[in-house]
C-alpha positions as CSV (number, residue, x, y, z in Angstrom):
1,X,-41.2,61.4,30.0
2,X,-39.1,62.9,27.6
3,X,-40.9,62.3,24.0
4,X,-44.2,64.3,26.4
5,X,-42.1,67.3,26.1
6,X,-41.9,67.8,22.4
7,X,-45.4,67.1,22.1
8,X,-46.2,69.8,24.5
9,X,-44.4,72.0,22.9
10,X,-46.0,71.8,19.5
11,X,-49.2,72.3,21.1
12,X,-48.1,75.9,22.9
13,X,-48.2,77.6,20.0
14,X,-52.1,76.8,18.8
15,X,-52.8,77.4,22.8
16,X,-51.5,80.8,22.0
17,X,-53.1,81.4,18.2
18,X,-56.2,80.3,19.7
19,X,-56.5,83.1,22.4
20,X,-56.6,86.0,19.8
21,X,-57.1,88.6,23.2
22,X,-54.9,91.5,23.2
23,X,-54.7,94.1,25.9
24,X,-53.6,97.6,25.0
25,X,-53.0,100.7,27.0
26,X,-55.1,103.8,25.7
27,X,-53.1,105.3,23.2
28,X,-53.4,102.0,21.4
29,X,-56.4,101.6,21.9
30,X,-57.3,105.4,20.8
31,X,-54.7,104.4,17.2
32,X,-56.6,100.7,17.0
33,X,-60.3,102.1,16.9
34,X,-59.1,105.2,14.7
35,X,-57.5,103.2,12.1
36,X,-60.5,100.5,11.6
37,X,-63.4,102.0,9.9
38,X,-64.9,98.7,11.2
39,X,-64.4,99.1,14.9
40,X,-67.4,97.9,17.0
41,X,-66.7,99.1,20.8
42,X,-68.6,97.6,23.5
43,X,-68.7,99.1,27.0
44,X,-69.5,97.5,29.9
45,X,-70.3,100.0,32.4
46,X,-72.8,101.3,34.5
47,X,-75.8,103.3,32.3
48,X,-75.0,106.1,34.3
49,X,-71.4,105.8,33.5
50,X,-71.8,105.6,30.3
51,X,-74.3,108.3,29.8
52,X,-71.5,110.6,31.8
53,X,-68.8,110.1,29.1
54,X,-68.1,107.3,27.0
55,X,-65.7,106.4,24.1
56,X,-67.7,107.1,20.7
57,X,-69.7,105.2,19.0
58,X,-69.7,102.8,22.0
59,X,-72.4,100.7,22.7
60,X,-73.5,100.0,26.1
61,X,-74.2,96.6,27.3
62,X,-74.0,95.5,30.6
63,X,-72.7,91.8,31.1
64,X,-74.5,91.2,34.5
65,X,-77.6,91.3,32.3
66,X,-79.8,87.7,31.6
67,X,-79.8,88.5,27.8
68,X,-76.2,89.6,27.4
69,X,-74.8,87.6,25.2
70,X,-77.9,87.8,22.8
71,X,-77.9,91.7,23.1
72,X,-74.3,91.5,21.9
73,X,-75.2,89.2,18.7
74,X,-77.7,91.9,17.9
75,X,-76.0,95.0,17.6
76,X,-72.4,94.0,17.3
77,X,-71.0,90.9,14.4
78,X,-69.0,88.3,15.3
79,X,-66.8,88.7,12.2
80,X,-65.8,92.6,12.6
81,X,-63.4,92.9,15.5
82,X,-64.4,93.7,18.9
83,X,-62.8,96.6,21.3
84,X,-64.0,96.3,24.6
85,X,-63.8,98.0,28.0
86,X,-65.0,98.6,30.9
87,X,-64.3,101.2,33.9
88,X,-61.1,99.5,35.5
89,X,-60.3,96.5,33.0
90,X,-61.5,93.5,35.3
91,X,-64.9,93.1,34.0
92,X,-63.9,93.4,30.6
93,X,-61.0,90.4,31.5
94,X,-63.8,88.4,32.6
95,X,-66.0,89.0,29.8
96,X,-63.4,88.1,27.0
97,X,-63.7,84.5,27.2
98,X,-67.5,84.7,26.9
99,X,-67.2,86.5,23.9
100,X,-64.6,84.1,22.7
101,X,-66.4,81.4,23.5
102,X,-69.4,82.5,21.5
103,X,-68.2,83.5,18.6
104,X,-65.9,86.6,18.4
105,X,-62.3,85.4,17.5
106,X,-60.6,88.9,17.7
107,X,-60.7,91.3,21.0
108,X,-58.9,94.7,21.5
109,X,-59.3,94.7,25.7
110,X,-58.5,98.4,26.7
111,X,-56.3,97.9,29.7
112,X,-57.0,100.3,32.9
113,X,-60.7,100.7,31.6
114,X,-62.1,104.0,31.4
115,X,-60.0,105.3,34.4
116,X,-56.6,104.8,32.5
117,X,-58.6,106.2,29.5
118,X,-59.7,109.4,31.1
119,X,-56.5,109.9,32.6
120,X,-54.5,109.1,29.1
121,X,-57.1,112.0,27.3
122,X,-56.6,114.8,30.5
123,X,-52.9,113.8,29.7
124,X,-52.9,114.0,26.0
125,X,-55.3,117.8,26.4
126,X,-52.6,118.9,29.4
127,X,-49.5,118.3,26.6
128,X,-51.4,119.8,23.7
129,X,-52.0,123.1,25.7
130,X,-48.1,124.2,26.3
């Protein structure tokens, strides 16, 4: 049993190179998408949601949709990295390993959804206004 556990351990790190998924709260998220010129957001909200406020140049795809994955290939590239959210971060969670699995290898997941990113922008507007 003992030579199993060095092996295993030379395997953890590709497990952990492999899953190239990050979560970030808002204000990294915010510094992530402003920084790359490249960004491609996806949002996976309701229409209506979406249409209500959404983070800009987001594009809105929902993943309960039959044609999800191909409506993804056509409007965002695999080879640019992907930001991704979704109103309260479960459905983007859930989603990641889709996108992983078909093709995107690098995925900015903003943690809290919209809700934590509303609440990080009434914060940020509150602060600027003392």
């Amino acid at each position: 049993m003992i030579p199993i556990v060095p092996f295993l351990l030379l395997l953890m790190p590709f497990q952990v190179l492999s899953a190239q998924v990050y979560n970030l709260d808002p204000a990294d998220f915010l510094k992530m998408i402003e920084e790359n010129p490249r960004a491609q957001v996806l949002d996976l909200r309701e229409p209506s949601d979406y249409a209500y406020r959404h983070i800009p140049g987001a594009v809105n795809i929902l993943p309960a949709g039959v044609s999800f994955l191909e409506e993804v290939h056509d409007q965002l590239s695999a080879s640019d990295t992907l930001y991704i959210y979704c109103r309260m971060g479960k459905t983007s969670k859930q989603v990641t390993q889709l996108l992983l699995d078909n093709g995107y290898s690098v995925i900015y997941n903003l943690r809290g959804g919209s809700v934590a990113w509303d609440a990080y922008l009434d914060k940020e507007r509150r602060r600027k206004s003392r």
